[in-house]
Residue frames relative to the residue before (quaternion, step in Angstrom):
aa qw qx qy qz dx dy dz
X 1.0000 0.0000 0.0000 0.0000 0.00 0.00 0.00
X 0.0186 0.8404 -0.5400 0.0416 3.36 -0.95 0.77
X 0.4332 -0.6229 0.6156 0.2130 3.94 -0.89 1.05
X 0.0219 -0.6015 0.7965 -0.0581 2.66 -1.90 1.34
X 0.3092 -0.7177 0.5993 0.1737 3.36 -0.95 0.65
X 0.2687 -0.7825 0.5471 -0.1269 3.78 -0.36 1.04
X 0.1194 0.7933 -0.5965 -0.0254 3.84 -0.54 0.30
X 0.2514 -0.8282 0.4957 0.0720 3.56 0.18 1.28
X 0.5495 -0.5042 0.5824 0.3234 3.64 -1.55 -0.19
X 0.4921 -0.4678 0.5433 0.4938 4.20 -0.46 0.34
X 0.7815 0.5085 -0.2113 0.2932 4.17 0.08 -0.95
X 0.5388 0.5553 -0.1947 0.6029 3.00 2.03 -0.78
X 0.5418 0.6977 -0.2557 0.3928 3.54 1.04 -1.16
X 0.7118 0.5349 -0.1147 0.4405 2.80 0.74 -2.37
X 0.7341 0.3317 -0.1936 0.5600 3.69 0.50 -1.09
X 0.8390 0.1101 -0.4343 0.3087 3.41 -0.10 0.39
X 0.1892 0.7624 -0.4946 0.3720 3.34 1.57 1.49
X 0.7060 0.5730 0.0635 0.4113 2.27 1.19 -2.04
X 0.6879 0.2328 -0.2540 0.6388 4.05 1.02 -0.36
X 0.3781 0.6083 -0.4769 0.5094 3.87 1.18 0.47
X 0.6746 0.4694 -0.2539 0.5101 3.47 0.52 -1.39
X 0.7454 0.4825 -0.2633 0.3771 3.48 0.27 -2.04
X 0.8840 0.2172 -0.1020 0.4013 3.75 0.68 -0.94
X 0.8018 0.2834 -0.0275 0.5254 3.47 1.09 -0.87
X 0.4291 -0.6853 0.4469 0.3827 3.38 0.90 0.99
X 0.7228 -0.5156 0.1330 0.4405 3.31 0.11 1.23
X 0.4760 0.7023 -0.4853 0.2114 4.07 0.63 0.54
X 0.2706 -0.8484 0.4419 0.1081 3.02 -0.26 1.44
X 0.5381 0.4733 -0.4335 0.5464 3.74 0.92 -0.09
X 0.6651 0.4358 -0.3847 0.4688 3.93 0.74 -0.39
X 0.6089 0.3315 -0.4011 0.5988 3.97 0.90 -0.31
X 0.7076 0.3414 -0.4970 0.3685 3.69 -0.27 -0.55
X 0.5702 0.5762 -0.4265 0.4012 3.99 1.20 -0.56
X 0.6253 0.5696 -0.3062 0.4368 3.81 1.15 -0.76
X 0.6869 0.4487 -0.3004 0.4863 3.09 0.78 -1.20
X 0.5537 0.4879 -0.4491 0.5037 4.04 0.78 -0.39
X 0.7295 0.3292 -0.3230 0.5052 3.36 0.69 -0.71
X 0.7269 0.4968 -0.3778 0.2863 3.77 -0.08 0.25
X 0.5115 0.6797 -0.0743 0.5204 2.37 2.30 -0.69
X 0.5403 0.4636 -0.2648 0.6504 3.30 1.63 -0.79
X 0.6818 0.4776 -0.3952 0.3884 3.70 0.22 -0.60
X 0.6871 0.4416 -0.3636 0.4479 3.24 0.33 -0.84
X 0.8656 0.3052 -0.3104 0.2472 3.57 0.52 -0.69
X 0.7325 -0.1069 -0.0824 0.6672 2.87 1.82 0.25
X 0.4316 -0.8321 0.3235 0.1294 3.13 -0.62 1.96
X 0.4287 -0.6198 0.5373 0.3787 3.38 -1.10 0.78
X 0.3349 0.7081 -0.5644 0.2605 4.05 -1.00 0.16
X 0.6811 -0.4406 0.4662 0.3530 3.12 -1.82 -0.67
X 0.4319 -0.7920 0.4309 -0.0219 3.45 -0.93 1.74
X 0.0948 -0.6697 0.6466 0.3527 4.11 -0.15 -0.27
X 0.1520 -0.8158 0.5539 0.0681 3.22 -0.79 1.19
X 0.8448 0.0490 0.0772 0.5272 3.23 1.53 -0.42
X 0.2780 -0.7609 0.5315 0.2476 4.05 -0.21 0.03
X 0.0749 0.7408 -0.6519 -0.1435 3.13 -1.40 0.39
X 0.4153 -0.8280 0.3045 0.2216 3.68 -0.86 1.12
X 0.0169 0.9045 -0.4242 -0.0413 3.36 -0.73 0.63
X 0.4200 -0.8320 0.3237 0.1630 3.37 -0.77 1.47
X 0.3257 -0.9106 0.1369 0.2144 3.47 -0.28 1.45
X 0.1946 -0.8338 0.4882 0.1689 3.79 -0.12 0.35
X 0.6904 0.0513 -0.4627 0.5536 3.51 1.19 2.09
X 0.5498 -0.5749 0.4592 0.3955 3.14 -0.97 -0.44
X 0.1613 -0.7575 0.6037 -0.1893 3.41 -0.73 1.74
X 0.3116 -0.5857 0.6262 0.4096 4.11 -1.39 0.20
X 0.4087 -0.5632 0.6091 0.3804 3.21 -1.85 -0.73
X 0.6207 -0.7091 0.2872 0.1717 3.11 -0.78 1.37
X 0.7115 0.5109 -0.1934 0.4420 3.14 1.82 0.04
X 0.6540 0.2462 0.0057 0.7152 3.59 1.27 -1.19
X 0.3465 -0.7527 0.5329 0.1712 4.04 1.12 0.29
X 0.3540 0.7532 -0.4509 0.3227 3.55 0.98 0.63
X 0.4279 -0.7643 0.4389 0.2000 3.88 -0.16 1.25
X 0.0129 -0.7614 0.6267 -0.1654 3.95 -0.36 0.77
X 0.1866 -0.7638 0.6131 0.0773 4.16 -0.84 1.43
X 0.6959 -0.4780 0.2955 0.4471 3.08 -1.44 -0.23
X 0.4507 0.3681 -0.5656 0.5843 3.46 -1.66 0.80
X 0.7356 0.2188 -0.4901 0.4132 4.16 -1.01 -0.76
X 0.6370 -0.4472 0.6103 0.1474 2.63 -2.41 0.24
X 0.3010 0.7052 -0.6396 0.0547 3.56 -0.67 0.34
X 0.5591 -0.6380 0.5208 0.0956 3.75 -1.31 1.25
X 0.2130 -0.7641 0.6073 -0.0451 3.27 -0.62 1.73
X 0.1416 -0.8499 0.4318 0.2666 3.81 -0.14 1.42
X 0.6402 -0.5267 0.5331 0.1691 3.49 -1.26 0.41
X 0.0653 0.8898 -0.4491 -0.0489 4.08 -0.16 0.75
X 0.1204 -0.7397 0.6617 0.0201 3.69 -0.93 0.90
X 0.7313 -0.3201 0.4737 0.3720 3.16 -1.59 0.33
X 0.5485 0.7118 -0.4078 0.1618 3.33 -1.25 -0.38
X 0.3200 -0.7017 0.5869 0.2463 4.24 -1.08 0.07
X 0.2611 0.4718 -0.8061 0.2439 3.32 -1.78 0.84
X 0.8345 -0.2986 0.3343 0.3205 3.12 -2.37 0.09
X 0.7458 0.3881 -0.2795 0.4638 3.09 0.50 -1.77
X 0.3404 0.6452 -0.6461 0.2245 4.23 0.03 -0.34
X 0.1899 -0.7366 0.6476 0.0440 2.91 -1.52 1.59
X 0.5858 -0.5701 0.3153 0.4820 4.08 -0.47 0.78
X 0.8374 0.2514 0.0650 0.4810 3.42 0.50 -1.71
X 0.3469 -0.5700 0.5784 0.4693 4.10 -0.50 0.16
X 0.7353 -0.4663 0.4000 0.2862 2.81 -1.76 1.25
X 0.0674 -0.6766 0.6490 0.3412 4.11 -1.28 -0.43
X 0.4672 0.5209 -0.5608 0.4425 3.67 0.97 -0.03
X 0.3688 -0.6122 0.6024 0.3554 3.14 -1.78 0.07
X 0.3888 -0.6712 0.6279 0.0642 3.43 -1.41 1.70
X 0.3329 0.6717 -0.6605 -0.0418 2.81 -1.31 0.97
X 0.3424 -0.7905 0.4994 0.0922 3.72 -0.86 0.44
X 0.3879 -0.6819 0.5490 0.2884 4.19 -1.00 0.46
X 0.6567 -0.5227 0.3886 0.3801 2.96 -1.21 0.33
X 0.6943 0.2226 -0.4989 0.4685 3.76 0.27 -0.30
X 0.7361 0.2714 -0.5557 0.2752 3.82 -0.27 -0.05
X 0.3830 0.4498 -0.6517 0.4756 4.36 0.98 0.44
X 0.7278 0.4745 -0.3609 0.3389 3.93 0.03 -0.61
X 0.4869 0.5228 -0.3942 0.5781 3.81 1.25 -0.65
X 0.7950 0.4403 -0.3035 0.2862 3.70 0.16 -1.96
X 0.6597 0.5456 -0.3242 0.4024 3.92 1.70 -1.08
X 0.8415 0.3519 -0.2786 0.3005 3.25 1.21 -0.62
X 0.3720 0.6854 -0.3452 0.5221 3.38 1.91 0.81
X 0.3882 0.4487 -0.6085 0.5270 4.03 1.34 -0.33
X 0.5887 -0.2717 0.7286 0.2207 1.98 -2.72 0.17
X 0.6940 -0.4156 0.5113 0.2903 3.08 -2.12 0.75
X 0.6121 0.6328 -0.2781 0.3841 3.99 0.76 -1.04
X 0.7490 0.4227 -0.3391 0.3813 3.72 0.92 -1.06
């Protein structure tokens, strides 16, 4: 456990008196801990990540799962690889369809991570 020393606004106070009471029998280190966590979600969800691609050569004719673009057997389309982890795109649950993606939208999606993943 560790002190921090915090100097709030009277309105700030009030509201997280007030969602102490409403949710956490008044613990205020448990509501200001939620709100860090909800706060983290929104800016970057906890979930499954593409961490990586792996290519695979098809034997029908299928879309990519991104740009719906139609692709037969013989092309190449990039099956993504999931890990734990947080960013925008995080999906809750691994997909059950089968994902697969072309090379220019794996090349749009690698160069749109963050520096962090």
């Amino acid at each position: 456990m560790r002190r921090l020393n915090f100097t709030l606004d009277p309105e700030t106070v009030a509201l997280l008196s007030d969602l102490a009471q409403k949710f956490y029998h008044g613990n205020k280190s448990q509501t200001i801990r939620a709100a860090l966590q909800s706060l983290a979600t929104h800016t970057g969800h906890a979930g499954w990540v593409i961490s990586g691609y792996t290519p695979i050569e098809l034997s029908g004719a299928t879309s990519c799962h991104t740009c719906g673009t139609k692709y037969g057997k013989g092309d190449l389309l990039y099956r993504p690889v999931f890990e734990r982890g947080y960013s925008h795109k995080a999906v809750e649950d691994l997909p059950e369809q089968i994902w697969l993606d072309c090379h220019g939208c794996v090349t749009q999606n690698v160069e749109e991570a963050p520096a962090s993943l």
